[in-house]
VMD Tcl script that draws the C-alpha trace (Angstrom):
set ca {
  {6.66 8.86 6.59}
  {6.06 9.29 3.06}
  {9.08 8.34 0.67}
  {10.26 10.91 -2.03}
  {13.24 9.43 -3.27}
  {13.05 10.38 -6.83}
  {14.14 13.84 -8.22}
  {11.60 14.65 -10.01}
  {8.64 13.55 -7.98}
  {5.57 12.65 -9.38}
  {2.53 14.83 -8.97}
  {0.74 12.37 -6.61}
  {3.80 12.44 -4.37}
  {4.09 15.98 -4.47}
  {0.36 16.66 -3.85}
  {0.91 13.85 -0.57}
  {3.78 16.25 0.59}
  {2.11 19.00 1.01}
  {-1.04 17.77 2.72}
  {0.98 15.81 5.26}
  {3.15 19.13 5.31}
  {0.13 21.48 6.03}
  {-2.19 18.47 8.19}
  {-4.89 18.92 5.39}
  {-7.47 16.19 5.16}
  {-8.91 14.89 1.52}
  {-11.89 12.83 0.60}
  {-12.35 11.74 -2.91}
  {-15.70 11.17 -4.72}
  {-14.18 9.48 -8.04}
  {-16.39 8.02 -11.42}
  {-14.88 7.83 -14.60}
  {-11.62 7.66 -13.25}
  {-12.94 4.59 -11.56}
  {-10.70 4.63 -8.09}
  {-6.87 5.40 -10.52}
  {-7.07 8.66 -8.74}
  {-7.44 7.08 -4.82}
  {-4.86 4.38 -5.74}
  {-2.44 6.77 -6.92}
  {-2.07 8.68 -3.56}
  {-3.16 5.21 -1.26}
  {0.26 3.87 -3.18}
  {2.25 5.93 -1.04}
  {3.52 5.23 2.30}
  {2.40 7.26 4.52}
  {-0.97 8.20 2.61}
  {-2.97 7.60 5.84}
  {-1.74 10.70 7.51}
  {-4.12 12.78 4.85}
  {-6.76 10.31 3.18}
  {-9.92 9.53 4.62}
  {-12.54 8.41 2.24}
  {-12.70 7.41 -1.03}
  {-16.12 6.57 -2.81}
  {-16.56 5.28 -6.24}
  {-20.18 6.55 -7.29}
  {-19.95 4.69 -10.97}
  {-23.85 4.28 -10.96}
  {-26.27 7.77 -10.95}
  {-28.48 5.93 -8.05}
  {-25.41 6.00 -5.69}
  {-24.43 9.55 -6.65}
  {-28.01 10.50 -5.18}
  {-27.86 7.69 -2.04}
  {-23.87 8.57 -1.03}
  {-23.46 11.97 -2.48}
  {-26.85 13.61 -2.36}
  {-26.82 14.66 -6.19}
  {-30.61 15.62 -6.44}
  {-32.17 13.29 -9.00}
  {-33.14 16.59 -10.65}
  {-29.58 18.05 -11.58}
  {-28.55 14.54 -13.01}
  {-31.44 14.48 -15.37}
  {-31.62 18.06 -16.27}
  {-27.51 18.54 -16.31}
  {-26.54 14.94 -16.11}
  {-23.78 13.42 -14.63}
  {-20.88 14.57 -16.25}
  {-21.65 18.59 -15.74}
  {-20.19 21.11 -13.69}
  {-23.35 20.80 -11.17}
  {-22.78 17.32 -10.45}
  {-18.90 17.47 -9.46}
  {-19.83 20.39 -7.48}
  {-22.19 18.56 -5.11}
  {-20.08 15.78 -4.98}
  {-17.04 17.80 -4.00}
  {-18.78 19.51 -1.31}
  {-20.85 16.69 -0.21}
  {-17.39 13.98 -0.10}
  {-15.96 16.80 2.18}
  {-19.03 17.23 4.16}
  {-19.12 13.62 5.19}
  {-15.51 12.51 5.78}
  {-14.97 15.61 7.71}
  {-11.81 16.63 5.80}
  {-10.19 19.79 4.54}
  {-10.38 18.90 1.09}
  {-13.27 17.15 -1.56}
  {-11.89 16.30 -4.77}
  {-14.77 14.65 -7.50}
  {-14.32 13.48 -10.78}
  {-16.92 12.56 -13.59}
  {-16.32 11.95 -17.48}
  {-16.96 10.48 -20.16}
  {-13.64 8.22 -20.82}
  {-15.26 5.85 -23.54}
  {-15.46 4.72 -26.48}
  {-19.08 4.94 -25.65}
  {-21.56 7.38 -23.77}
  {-20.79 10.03 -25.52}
  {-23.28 12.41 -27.50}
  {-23.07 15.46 -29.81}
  {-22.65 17.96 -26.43}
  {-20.92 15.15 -24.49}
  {-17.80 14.03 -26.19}
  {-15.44 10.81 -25.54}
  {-12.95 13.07 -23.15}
  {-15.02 14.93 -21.76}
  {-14.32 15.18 -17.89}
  {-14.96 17.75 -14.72}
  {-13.28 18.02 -11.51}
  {-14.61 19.44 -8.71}
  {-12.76 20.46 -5.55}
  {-14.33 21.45 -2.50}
  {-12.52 23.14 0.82}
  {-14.05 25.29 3.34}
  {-13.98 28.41 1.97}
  {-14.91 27.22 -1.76}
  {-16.20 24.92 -3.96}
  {-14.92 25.05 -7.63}
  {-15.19 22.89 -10.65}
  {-12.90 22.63 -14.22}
  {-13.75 21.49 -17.26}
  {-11.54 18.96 -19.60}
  {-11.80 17.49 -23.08}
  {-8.95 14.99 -23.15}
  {-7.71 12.76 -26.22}
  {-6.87 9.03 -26.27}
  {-7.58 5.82 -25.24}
  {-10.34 5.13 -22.67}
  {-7.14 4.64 -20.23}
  {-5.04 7.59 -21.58}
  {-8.40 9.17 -20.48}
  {-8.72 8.10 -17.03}
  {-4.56 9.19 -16.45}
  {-5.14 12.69 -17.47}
  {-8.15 12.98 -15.28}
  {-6.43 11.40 -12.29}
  {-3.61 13.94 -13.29}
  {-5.40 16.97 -13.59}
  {-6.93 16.31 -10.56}
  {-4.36 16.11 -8.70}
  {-3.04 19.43 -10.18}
  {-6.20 21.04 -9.54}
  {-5.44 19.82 -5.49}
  {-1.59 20.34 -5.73}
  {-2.18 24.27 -7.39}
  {-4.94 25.23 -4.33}
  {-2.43 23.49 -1.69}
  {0.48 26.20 -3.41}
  {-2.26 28.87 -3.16}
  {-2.57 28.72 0.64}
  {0.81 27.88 1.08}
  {2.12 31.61 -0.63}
  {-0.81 32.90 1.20}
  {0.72 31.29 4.48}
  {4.09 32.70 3.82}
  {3.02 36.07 2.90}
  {1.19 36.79 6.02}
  {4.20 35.23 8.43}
}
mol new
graphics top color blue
foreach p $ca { graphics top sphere $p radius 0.5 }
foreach p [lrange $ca 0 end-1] q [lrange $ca 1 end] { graphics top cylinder $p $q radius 0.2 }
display resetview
């Protein structure tokens, strides 16, 4: 059983609560963020009743091996586009078989970054079986203040589509 002692939970814990509470299934293709994103839910007890696979594509080559990112999209779009999370989304929830594919790529810094790619720069894709959608972020900070908000607005991007079918749940009961 997951724990949710606090009173105002965090959004990880809140995002766990509602996948355990509607059996959904997640798989999480993570780069900039580096794995923060999978430890923050795999910290709770209980996280095994909804996460199933985490990969950490860091390198372009593994992107194309694990998550079948054509070699064409990452050098005409890159890595850190819309394109990329979008495969990756899809793809994560293709292969682990789960309700949900959430992917992450950025550019958290100091370096990497060009005139069109800032330091901050980060997109989330998230993939379920109806849809595949992907947001765009320029955050501020430190290459770690970075990585949190990604994590973060991951997470939100999960915990607002898990509200989504919830309402539309409720509405048709």
């Amino acid at each position: 059983m997951i724990c949710y002692n606090n009173t105002i939970m965090p959004i990880a814990n809140r995002t766990a609560r509602l996948l355990v509470r509607n059996k959904k299934t997640l798989a999480i293709a993570e780069s900039c963020t580096g794995g923060l994103l999978s430890n923050l839910l795999t910290n709770l007890p209980g996280s095994s009743k909804f996460f199933r696979l985490s990969i950490i594509p860091y390198a372009n080559q593994f992107k194309t091996i694990l998550l079948k990112v054509s070699d064409k999209i990452l050098k005409t779009k890159g890595a850190v586009s819309k394109e990329t999370v979008l495969i990756m989304a899809k793809n994560i929830r293709s292969l682990a078989k789960t309700d949900f594919g959430l992917s992450v790529s950025g550019i958290a810094g100091p370096g990497g970054a060009t005139k069109i790619k800032p330091v901050g720069l980060v997109y989330i894709g998230l993939s379920s079986g109806k849809k595949t959608t992907c947001k765009k972020f320029i955050f501020k900070g430190s290459r770690a203040q970075i990585k949190k908000q990604a994590a973060n607005a991951a997470l939100e991007l999960l915990l607002k589509q898990l509200n989504n079918q919830r309402n539309h749940i409720l509405k048709s009961v």
